[in-house]
C-alpha positions, -999 to 999 in steps of 0.1 A, spaced: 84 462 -409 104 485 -390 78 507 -370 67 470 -365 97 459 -348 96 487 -324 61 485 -317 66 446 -306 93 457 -282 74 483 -264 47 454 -268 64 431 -250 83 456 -226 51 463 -212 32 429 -207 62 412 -192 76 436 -176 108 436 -192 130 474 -192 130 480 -233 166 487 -232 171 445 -217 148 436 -250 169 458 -273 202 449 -261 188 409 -266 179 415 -302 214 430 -308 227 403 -293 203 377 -309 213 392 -350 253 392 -338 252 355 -328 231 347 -361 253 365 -386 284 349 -364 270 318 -370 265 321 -412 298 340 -415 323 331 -388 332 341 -358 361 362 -364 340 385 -377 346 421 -364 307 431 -356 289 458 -345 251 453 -344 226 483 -330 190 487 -331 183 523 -348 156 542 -327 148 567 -355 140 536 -377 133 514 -359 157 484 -373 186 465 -363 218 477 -383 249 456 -388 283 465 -396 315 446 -402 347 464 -395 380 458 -416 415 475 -420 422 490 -452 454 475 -466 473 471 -500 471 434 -502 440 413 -488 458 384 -462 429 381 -439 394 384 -464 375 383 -428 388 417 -414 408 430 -441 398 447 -476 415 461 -505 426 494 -508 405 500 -545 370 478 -528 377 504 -501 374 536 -524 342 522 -540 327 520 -505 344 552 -493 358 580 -516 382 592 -487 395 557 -478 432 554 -470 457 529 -461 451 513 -424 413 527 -419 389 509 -403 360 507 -425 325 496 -414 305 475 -442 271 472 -436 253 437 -439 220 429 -451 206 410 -418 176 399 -441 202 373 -462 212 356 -425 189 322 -440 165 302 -422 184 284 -400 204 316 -383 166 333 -383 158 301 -361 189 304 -344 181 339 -334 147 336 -324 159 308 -295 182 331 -283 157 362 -283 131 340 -260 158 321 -242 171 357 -230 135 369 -224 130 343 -202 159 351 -181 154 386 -182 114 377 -167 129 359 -142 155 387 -136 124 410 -126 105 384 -109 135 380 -89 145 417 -82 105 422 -70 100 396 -45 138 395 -34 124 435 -17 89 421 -8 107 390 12 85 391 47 54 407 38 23 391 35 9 379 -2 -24 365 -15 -27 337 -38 -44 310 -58 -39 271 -48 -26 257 -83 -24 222 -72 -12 203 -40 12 176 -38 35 158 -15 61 183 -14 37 211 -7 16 231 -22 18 258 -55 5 287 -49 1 316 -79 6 351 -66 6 368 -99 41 374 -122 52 342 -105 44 306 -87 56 304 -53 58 273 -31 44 267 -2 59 234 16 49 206 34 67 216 70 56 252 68 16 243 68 -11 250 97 -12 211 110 -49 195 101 -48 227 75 -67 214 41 -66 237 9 -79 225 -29 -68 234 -62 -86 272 -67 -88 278 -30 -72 319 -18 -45 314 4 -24 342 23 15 333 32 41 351 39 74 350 19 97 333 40 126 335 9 133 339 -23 166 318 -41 181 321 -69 181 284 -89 188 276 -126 152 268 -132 144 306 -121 134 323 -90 121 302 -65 97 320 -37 91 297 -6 61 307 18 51 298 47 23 300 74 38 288 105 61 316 111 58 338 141 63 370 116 30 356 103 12 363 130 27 394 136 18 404 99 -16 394 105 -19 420 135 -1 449 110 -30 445 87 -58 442 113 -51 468 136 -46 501 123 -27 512 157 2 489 148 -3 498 115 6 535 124 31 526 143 14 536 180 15 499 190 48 481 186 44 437 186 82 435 204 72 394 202 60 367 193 61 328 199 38 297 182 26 262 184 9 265 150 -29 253 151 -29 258 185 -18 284 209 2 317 204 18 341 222 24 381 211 40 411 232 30 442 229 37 480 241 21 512 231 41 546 229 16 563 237 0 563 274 -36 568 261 -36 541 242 -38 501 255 -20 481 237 -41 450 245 -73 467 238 -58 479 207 -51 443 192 -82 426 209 -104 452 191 -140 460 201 -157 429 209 -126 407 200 -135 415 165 -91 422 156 -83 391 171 -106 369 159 -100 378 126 -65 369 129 -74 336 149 -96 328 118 -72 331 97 -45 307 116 -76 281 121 -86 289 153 -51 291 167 -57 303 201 -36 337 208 -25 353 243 -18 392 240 6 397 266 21 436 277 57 436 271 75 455 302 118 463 302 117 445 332 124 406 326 108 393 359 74 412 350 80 403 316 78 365 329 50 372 352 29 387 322 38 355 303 25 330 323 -10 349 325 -32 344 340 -13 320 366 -3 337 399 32 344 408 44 342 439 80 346 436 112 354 405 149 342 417 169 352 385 199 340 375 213 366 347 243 353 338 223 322 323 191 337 317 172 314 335 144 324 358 131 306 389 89 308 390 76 301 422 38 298 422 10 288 446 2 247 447 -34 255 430 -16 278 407 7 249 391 -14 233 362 -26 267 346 14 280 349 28 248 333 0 244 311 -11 212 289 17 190 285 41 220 292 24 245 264 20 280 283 54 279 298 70 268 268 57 293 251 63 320 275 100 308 274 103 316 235 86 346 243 107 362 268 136 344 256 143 334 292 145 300 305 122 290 326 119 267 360 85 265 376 82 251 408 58 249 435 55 266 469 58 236 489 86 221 466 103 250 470 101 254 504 114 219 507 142 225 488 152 258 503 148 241 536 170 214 528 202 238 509 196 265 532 205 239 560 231 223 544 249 260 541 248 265 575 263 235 583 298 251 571 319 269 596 318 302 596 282 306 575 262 328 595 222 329 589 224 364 570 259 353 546 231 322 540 205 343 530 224 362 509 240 331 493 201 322 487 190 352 475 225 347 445 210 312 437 238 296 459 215 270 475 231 240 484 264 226 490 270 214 459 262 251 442 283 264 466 317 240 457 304 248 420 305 286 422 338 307 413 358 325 442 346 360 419 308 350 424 317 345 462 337 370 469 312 395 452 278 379 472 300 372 506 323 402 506 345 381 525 382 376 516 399 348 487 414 324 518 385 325 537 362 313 508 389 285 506 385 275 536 348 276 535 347 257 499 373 227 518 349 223 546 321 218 521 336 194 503 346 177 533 307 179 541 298 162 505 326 133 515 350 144 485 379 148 504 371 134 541 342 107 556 311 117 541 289 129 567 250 120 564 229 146 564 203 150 596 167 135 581 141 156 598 120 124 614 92 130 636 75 112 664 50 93 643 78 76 621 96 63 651 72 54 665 60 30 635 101 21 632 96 8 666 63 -11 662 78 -25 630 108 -37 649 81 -56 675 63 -71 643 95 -87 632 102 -99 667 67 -113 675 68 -130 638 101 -149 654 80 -155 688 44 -166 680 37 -176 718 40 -135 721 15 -125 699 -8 -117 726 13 -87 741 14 -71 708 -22 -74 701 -22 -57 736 5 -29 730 -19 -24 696 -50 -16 720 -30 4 739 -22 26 711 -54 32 701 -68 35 737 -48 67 736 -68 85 708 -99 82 726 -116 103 743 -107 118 776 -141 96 792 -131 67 777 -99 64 790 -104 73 826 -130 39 821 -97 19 811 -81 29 841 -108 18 864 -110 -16 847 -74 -27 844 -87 -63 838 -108 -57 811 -83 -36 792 -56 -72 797 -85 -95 786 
């Protein structure tokens, strides 16, 4: 029975995973709480499992005295001797009990606590694994799906994969392999919970550590990465060593690397983007393959100005906003994409309305461009320290300057319109407008503006044609 006992512990120690010293220290536990619960619990105990017999031993500990007060941790001097020859007055005797007399109902009482504390002790190592394995990678089995997600078995434990962290139009069936990666792992009553998920960005870069053996090794670094999951991603990397592309690296020969990792993600589309220090290229290589004109930065809000060629507009914006959205999250920049003409309307317009304040020459208006000072209403807007430092000119000049702006925008004087550049055509059509309205008042004078009309076109003819008008006035009036 005893070889028997210790065989069942290393039994158990080594299917569940359990250290043998947690199981030994359970049993202990387990026979104290049993014999407590026949006996009393003011019982004095000491319970500990012998190695070299493999058995539990218990002993209760009371004070030799000349009088018995207290039978539960006090004997008599004379029950003392029979137990111990050399027993004196005020030892501490240990008696040893007979565990197998603990009845039926403390034997039932100590089996619930011996698998009660197995169980915690299997969640314990459950818990202490995947708490160190939190953002890797892990295969499973579907178990079953539901509306709160779906369970997945990755071996010593059930993890859960929920609804929110799914590929969108992603199916999976009870029995079906599934790879996550652990995005947690808590600590709840019911145990350890694992949570997975597949929509991650440190998925996808995951995927790439176990597909290409150059990230693998560490040669290629992935500094980035940003998703719309089930459709498009985005990934940056940069090689330390200068022999080696980090592009070619991940694409693979043929586009084997990537597609593996697109087939994974369900065809999510990925962009492998070269990461560079510099944030404007960084941008620039973001928003492949659309051409960059121009980068205005503004670092203190980390928000970056794309100017890009009309034709160039769609593929930089992307559908319904996805490629620049994505190369924001990315580079971690904002970013403002604008079109040539638009901004060279808009520059025209600021850049104007700068020099319109005294004492703004054309190079302090460039420069105040160039800082992302381009209107008046930046201008009022911007600190005397962000002047002073694009300007170089002095605290009470700036003052001045900022009053005469705001003067300009009406705030503390007569607003003054700004000039409309108008060119010939529209006043011309103002005018002709102005005669509609006048003739509609007059119909007897319809006839001179049908003849003003003619007029008007007679003048985009040809050169023959109207040296024909002039020699036949009366035709031309008929």
């Amino acid at each position: 029975m005893a070889s028997e006992l210790k065989r069942l512990i290393d039994q158990v120690s080594r299917e569940k995973g359990i250290d043998r010293q947690t199981l030994i220290n359970t049993l202990e536990e387990a026979i104290k709480s049993a014999i407590k619960k026949k006996y009393g619990t003011r019982l004095d105990l000491d319970v500990t499992f012998n190695e070299e017999y493999g058995e539990i031993e218990a002993f209760q500990f009371k004070e030799v005295v000349e009088e018995v007060i207290d039978p539960d941790k006090q004997v008599g001097l004379a029950e003392a001797l029979k137990l111990d020859s050399e027993s004196e007055i005020g030892d501490e005797l240990g008696i040893r009990m007979d565990t197998e007399t603990l009845g039926r109902i403390a034997a039932q009482s100590a089996k619930q606590v011996i698998i009660q504390k197995m169980k915690d002790a299997e969640r314990e190592v459950v818990y202490d694994e995947f708490k160190s394995r939190k953002g890797e990678v892990v295969n499973g089995i579907v178990q079953r799906v539901d509306k709160g997600g779906i369970v997945v078995n990755i071996g010593q434990a059930e993890a859960i994969l929920p609804q929110k962290e799914q590929i969108p139009r992603e199916v999976f069936r009870q029995g079906d392999r599934i790879r996550s990666y652990v995005l947690d792992v808590k600590k709840i009553s019911k145990g350890p919970q694992i949570i997975l998920t597949r929509t991650h960005p440190n998925f996808l870069i995951q995927l790439f550590h176990s597909e290409v053996p150059e990230v693998s090794e560490g040669i290629v670094s992935v500094i980035a990465a940003a998703r719309e999951p089930g459709s498009r991603a985005k990934i940056a990397v940069v090689s330390k060593d200068s022999d080696v592309d980090p592009v070619g690296a991940c694409v693979g020969m043929k586009g084997t690397r990537v597609q593996n990792v697109v087939q994974e993600l369900r065809g999510e589309k990925i962009d492998i983007i070269p990461w560079n220090m510099d944030p404007a290229k960084f941008v620039v290589n973001a928003l492949a393959p659309a051409i960059i004109s121009k980068v205005i930065i503004d670092q203190a809000n980390r928000n970056m100005e794309v100017i890009v060629p009309d034709d160039q507009l769609s593929l930089a914006i992307g559908k319904r906003g996805q490629n620049v959205r994505l190369a924001s999250k990315l580079t971690n920049w904002r970013i403002d994409v604008k079109s040539e003409s638009r901004y060279e309307r808009q520059k025209q317009a600021g850049y104007q309305a700068l020099l319109r304040i005294p004492g703004i020459s054309t190079e302090l208006a460039d420069r105040l461009y160039e800082a992302g000072i381009g209107s008046l209403d930046e201008f009022v807007d911007s600190t005397l320290a962000e002047l002073e430092d694009v300007t170089r000119l002095s605290a009470s000049t700036l003052e001045a300057m900022r009053g005469e702006a705001n003067k300009l925008l009406g705030i503390d004087g007569e607003r003054r319109p700004e000039p409309q550049p108008v060119d010939e055509e529209q006043e011309s059509s103002g005018e002709d407008s102005e005669a509609q309205e006048q003739v509609g008042e007059e119909p007897e004078a319809q006839e001179p503006s049908e003849g003003a009309s003619e007029d008007q076109e007679h003048i985009e003819l040809e050169p023959e044609a109207q040296e024909q008008v002039e020699e036949e006035p009366g035709k031309a009036q008929e």
